[in-house]
N, C-alpha and C positions, 0 to 999 in steps of 0.2 A: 553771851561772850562779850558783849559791846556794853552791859552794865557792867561786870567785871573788870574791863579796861575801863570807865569810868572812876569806879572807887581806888581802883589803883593809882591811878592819876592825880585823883583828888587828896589820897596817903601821901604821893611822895610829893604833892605841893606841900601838904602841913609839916611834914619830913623835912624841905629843902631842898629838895633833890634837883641836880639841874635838869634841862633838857635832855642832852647826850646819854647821862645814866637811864631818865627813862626809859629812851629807846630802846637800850639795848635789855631795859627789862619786859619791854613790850612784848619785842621779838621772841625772849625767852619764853612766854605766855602762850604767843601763837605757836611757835614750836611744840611747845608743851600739850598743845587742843588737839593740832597736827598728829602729832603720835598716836594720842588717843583714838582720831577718827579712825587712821591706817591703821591699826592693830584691831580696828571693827571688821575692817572688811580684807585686810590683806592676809594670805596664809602666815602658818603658825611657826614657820622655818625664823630659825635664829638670825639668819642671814636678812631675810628680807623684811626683818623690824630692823635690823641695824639703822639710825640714823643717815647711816655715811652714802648708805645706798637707798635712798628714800627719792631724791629727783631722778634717778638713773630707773628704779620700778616704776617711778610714775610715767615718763618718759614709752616705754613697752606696754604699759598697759594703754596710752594715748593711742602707740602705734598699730596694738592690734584690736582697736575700735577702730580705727581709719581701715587698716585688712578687711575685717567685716563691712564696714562701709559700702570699702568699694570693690570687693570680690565680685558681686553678678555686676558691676560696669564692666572688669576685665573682662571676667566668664564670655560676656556677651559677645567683646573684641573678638575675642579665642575663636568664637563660632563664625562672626561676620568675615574675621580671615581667612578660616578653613573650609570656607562655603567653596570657594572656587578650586579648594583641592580636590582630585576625582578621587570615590570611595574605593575601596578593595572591587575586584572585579567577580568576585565570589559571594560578595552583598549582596552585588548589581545583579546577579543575575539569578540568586536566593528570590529578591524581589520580585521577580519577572515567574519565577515559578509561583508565590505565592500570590500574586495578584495585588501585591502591593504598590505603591504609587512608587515610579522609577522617575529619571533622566539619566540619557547616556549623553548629553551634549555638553558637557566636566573631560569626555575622553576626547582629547583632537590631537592627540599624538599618533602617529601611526606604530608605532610601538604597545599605546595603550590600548588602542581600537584590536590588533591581532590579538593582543592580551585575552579581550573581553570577546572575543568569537570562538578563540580556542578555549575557554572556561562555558562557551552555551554549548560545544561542540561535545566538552568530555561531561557534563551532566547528563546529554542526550536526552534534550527535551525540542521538539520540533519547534514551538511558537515562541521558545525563546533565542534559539537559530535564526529563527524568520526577522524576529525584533533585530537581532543584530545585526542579521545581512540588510535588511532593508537600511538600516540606518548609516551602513557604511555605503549603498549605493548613493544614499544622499548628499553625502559629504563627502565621497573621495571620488578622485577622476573614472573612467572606467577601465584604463586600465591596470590600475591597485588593486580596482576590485578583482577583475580576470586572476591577476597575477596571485591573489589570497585564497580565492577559489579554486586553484588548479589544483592545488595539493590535501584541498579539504571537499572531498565526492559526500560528504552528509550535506553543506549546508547548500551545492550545488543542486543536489536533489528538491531539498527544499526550495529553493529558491524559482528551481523548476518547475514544482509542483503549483506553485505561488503564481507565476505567470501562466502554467497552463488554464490553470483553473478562472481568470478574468480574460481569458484570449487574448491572449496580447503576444501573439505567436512571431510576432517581426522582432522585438526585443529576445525572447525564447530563441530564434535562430539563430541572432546575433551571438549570444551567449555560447551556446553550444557549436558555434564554428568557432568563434574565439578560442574553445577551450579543446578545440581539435577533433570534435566528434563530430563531424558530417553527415557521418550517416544517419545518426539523428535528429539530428535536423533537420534532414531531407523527409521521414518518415513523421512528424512534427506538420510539416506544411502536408502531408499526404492526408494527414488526419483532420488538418483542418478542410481540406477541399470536401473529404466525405462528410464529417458533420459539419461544415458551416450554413449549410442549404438545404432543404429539402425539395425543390424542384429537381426533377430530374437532368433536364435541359441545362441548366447554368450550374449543377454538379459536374456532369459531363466538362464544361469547356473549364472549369476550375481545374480539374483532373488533367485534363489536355494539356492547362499551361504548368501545370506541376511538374508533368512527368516531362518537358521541355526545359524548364529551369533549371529541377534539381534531378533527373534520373535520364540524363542525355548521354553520359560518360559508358560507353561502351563495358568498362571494367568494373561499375555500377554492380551487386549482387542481386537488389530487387527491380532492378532494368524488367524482366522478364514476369516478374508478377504485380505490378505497377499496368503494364502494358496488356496484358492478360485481362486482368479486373476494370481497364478502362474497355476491350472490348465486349465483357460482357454485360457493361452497363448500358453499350449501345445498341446488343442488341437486347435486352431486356426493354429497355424503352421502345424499341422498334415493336416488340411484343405486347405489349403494353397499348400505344398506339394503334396498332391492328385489333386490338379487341376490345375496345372502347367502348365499341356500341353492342358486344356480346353479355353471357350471362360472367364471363369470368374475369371483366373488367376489374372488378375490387383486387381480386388474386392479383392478377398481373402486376397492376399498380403495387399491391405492397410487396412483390417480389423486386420493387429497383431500390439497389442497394444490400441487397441480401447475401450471404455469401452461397459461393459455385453449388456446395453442393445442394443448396435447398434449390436456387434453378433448374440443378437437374432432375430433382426429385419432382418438382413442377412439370418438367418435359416429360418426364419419365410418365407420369401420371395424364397428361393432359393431348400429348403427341408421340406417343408413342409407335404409331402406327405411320408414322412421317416418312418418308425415302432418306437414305444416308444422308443425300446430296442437300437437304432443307434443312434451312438457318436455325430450326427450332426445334433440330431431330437430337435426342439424347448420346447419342457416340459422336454428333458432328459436333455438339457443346464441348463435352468432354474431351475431343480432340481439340480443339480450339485454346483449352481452360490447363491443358496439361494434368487433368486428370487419370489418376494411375491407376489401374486394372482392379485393384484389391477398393478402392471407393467405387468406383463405378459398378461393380458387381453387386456389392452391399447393399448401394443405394436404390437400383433396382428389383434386388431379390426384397428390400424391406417395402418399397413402391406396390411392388406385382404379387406378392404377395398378401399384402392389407386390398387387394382387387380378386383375390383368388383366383390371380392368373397363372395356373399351373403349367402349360404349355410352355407360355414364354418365359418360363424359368427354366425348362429343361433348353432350352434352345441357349441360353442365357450359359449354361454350366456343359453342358454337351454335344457333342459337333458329330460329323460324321467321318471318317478316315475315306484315303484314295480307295478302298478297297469294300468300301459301303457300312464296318463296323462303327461301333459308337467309341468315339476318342472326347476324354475327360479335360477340361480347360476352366482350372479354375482358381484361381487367386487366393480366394478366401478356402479356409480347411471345411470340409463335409459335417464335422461335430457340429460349427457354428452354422452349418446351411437347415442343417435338418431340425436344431432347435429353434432358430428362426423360422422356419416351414410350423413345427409344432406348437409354438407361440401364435400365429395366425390362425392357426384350427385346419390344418392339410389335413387330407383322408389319408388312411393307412396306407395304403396301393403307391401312394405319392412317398411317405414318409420310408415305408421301403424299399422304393427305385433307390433313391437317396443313402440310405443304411446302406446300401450294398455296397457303394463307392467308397467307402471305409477300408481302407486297405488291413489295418491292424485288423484282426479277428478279434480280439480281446477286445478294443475299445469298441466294437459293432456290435459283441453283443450285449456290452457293458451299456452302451445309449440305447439297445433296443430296450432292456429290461427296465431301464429307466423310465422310458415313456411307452412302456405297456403293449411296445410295437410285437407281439408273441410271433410272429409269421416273420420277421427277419428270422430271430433265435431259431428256429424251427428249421428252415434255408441254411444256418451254417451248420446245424448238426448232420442236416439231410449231405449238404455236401461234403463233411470232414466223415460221414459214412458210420456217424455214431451210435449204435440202433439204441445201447443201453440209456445213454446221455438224452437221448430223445425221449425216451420211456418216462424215466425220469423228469423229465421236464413237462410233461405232459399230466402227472398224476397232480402235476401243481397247478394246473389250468383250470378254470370251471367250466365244469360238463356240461356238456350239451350246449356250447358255446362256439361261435363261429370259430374259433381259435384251438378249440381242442377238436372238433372234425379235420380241422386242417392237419394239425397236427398226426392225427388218427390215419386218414389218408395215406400221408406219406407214409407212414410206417407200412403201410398193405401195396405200395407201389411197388411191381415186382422185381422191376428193370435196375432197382438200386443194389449195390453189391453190398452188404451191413459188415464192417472188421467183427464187430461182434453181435 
């Protein structure tokens, strides 16, 4: 282009031509290359080869090289402003369920914070609850906290679960009398007095000041079995102490702490033979313990029975009336006596003392036929004066068997009146 403007120059000196004309034939030249180059590279629209609009495309096309430019410098602003805005509260806790990397300290509104416990609250994911409650214990007074918790019993749970489990049972109480549940509370500090220690001795006086602190109030509901279970931890221990140097020291020892009825089932089994009046006699426990007639029978029919002590089970269920008969006392039903008798391996003679006291007729011979007791069923035919029914039930028997003689017998006893 520049030897070009050369010879042009060098023309219009042999020409004449002045200065001023040159120029404007110069200009003409460079405009004219100008077009050229822009119709290389500019689209093919009529409009934007026009001459007249040629500094105005160039102009937009400078402008959106500088866009590109400096797009990621904005881009970047955009982000470094938006950093301290808090995300959706349904990301945040997306995140927390996926294990992905969070922060919740963007939220310091208390507006935003409820936000973000009621969205971990309706996912219903525990550790995401936990994330959140702990993080507003951190950051808000405690009583925001109470006041956010009263009406939300999930994250309270958790939150209790959370303290129970690091023993940090003074915060725990704090909380739950804050939130109006005492009696929780109180049963809370009960729990920790039982597991906090395994000595017997400084279990006791922990118990002691429990039941002083938190189960003093007369109108208290577990007043009475608080007080109950700290006396049979003393004498347990008392028990315990005295046979130290016996063979059933281990026993004793791992009976403190145990609940009432395995103590009894120990007494039952170990002092049975005791006078009413002794600290370690089975009915003086269970009066002591508020034990009710239907466990205490149980416990020693299941006791004396695993000893095959048959005697004192009839003495246990049977009494004798003003008039010298045998009068029936018994809490638990005769079905459940006699299959618990049958379950320890009682001899028949036992098994049908037992059947007889069955008052239904149908269920007595229903459980006899069950457990192969043939000499009850035999007893109700004999007594309902059955002779056929007898017959009958006897060609089913095998012969020549203790149970078909008996059977046999009765049938030739002369004194029975037979309907048929």
């Amino acid at each position: 282009m520049l030897v070009k403007q050369k010879r042009s120059a060098l023309r219009m000196m042999n020409l004449g031509v002045s200065c001023v004309e040159y120029q404007k034939v110069e200009l003409q030249g460079c405009r004219r290359e100008s077009e050229k180059e822009w119709e290389s590279i500019a689209p093919t629209s009529v409009q934007t080869r026009c001459l007249d609009h040629y500094p105005e495309r160039l102009y937009q096309i400078h402008l959106r090289q500088q866009q590109d430019l400096y797009k990621p410098l904005f881009q970047k602003r955009v982000c470094f402003a938006n950093r301290w805005v808090p995300p959706p509260v349904n990301d945040t806790v997306a995140k927390i369920l996926l294990g992905y990397p969070y922060s919740l300290e963007l939220y310091r509104s208390l507006k935003s914070k409820t936000e973000l416990l009621d969205a971990a609250i309706a996912v219903g994911d525990g550790n995401a609850i936990l994330a959140v409650v702990l993080f507003l214990v951190r950051t808000l007074k405690k009583n925001l906290v109470y006041q956010l918790l009263r009406t939300r019993p999930e994250a309270v749970a958790q939150y209790c679960q959370y303290l129970a489990i690091r023993l940090r049972v003074h915060e725990l109480t704090d909380l739950l009398e804050m939130l109006g549940d005492n009696r929780e509370a109180s049963m809370k500090q009960f729990q920790l007095a039982v597991c906090g220690t395994m000595n017997p001795q400084r279990r006791l006086q922990k118990l002691q000041a429990c039941f002083k602190n938190h189960f003093s109030l007369t109108d208290n509901k577990d007043r009475l079995l608080i007080e109950n279970y700290i006396k049979l931890l003393d004498i347990l221990i008392l028990e315990w102490q005295l046979s130290m140097a016996g063979a059933d020291a281990e026993i004793a020892k791992a009976l403190v702490g145990q609940p009432v009825l395995s103590s009894l089932a120990y007494t039952c089994q170990h002092h049975w033979s005791e006078p009413k009046g002794s600290i370690s006699a089975p009915l003086t426990l269970s009066q002591q313990q508020g034990v009710s007639d239907r466990q205490f029978q149980w416990t020693v029919l299941t006791v004396r029975a695993s000893l095959h002590s048959w005697d004192d089970i009839e003495g246990l269920f049977i009494t004798k009336s003003w008039l010298g008969g045998k009068k029936l006392k018994a809490a638990v039903s005769m079905e459940q006596v006699v299959m618990q008798l049958h379950a320890h391996g009682a001899p028949v003679d036992v098994l049908v003392k037992y059947l007889e006291l069955i008052d239904n007729v149908d269920k007595r011979v229903g459980l006899a036929q069950k457990l192969q007791c043939h000499k009850a069923v035999v007893n109700v035919f004999v007594a309902k004066r059955d002779r056929q029914a007898l017959i009958s039930y006897k060609a089913n028997l095998h012969p020549q068997s203790e149970d078909y003689f008996y059977a046999e017998n009765s049938l030739r006893v002369s004194t029975t009146k037979w309907k048929n």
